[in-house]
Phi, psi and omega in degrees: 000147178267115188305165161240167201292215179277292209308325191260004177253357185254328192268018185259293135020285160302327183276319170313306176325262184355284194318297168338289174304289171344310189294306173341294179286000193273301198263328197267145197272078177218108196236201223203109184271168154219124023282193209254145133301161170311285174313326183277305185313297194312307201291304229281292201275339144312319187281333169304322191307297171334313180268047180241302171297300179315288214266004190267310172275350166272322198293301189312313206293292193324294182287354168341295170308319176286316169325302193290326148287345183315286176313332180278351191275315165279011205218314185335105152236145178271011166281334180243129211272114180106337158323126196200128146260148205263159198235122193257152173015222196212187188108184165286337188283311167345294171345269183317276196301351170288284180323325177293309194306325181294308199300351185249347166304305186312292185339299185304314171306304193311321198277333164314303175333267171355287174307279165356280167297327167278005157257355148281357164273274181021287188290259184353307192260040174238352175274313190282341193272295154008284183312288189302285226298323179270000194275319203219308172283312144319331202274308207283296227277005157268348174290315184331293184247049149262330165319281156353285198312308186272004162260333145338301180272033193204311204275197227226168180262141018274335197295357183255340089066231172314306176295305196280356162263348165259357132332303180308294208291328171301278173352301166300322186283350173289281197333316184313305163316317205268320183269355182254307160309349171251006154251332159332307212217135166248082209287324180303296190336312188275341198267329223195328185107168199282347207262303190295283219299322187293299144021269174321298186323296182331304197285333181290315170312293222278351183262352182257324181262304170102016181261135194274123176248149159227115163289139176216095183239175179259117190251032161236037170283134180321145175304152187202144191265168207313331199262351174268000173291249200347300179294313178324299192258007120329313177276312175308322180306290178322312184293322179297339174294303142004296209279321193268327195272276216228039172255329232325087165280167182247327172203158198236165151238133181257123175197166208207126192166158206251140147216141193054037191097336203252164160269147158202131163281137184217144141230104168253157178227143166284017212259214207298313203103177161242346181069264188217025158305132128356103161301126214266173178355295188312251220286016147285318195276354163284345136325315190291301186325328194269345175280334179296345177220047205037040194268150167284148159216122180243135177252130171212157186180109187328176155276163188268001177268331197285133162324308194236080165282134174252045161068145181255152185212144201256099176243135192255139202229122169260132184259012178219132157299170186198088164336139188252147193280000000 
């Protein structure tokens, strides 16, 4: 059967009114005096309403489907993934929402895409500044404060002193160095595995923030390849960063475990929430990471109004195991 179009289903629409009333004035023992009487006004214009509501509610029914793509249209993102309208009958409107629905599938692949090669440059240009702090810069500030040591020990008081306190502060700044190269590049991941990094990670936060951390890992989690390591503890990092910047929060939980076939990451905090905040750099960019490997990702967070705020909790759920090569 042949659909018929927008345009001949609104004016079939409008003609039915139309036709209607005619017949009205045609048939019905009602006639229009001049001047116009009272009563003959009222039935007139009583009859206009009618046709007004009547062509106002067949126009609604007929246009629904476009409100309804309106609305997806204002609300649409593409970090979150699955937005989709169900496509009803036939016709242009049918069309049009079939035709929306492909565009956001594309879309959603192209950003995947997208996101992908820029968190794999990303990853890359966070291995060479990595390399070089440790190559060269680790390098000089440890010839540096071997220097320090023997000239300390050859030199005579107050200066050595003096020497053992620039000793001190290059040491804290090697270390400084050091800790910023395991989070650029985190080598326990590739050395030892996601369950020992995250760990490190943990220990390293709570000693560095001075935040009661509590660990939940699973030491029986499914095998998983390198790059779905990584965004796991990459989204852990965030949250925890998160957690230490804008939460002030008193203590966090960590926990890492299978279920059903799946790895899921959970980090909740006690602290403020974000509520009805914007979502800012961070947990967008823990979104893209997580479209990067196919993963869910839920943000939950009281409103900033609730009497009894709980803190935000991050969970990240990978829905396939994924082999490590």
């Amino acid at each position: 059967m042949t659909s018929v179009s927008l345009y001949w289903r609104i004016f079939g629409l409008n003609a039915v009114v139309l036709g209607g009333a005619t017949a009205l004035l045609l048939w019905a023992p009602v006639t229009v005096s001049v001047p116009v009487l009272l009563t003959e006004a009222v039935i007139l214009v009583g009859g206009l309403g009618v046709m007004l509501v009547a062509n106002a509610a067949l126009l609604r029914i007929g246009l629904t489907p476009l409100d309804r793509v309106t609305r997806l249209m204002t609300t649409v993102d593409l970090l979150r993934p699955g937005q989709r309208l169900p496509v009803r009958g036939g016709g242009e409107v049918a069309e049009l929402v079939s035709t929306f629905n492909s565009m956001l599938e594309r879309l959603e692949g192209e950003r995947a895409a997208s996101s992908a090669r820029a968190i794999l440059a990303q990853e890359a240009e966070r291995r060479r500044i990595a390399q070089e702090l440790h190559d060269e810069v680790g390098q000089s500030m440890t010839a540096v404060l071997l220097a320090l040591k023997r000239a300390s020990d050859e030199a005579s008081q107050p200066l050595r002193g003096e020497l053992q306190q620039a000793q001190e502060i290059t040491r804290e700044s090697l270390d400084e160095v050091r800790r910023l190269v395991r989070r650029l590049r985190p080598g326990v991941l590739d050395d030892l595995g996601l369950v020992s990094a995250v760990t490190s990670l943990a220990t390293e936060f709570a000693t560095h923030t001075g935040l009661r951390v509590r660990r939940r890992f699973d030491s029986d989690l499914p095998s998983l390849d390198h790059e779905t390591e990584l965004v796991i503890y990459r989204v852990a990092q965030e949250s925890l960063t998160n957690a230490a910047r804008h939460a002030e929060a008193r203590s966090v939980e960590v926990s890492l475990r299978g279920a059903d076939g799946c790895v899921v990451l959970e980090v909740g905090d006690d602290g403020r929430g974000i509520g009805a905040a914007r979502e800012g750099a961070g947990l967008r960019g823990m979104r893209e990471r997580a479209l990067l490997i196919g993963a869910g990702l839920d943000i939950t967070s009281p409103d900033s109004t609730s009497a009894t705020p709980a803190g935000t909790r991050v969970r990240l759920t990978v829905p396939a195991v994924r082999k490590q090569s």
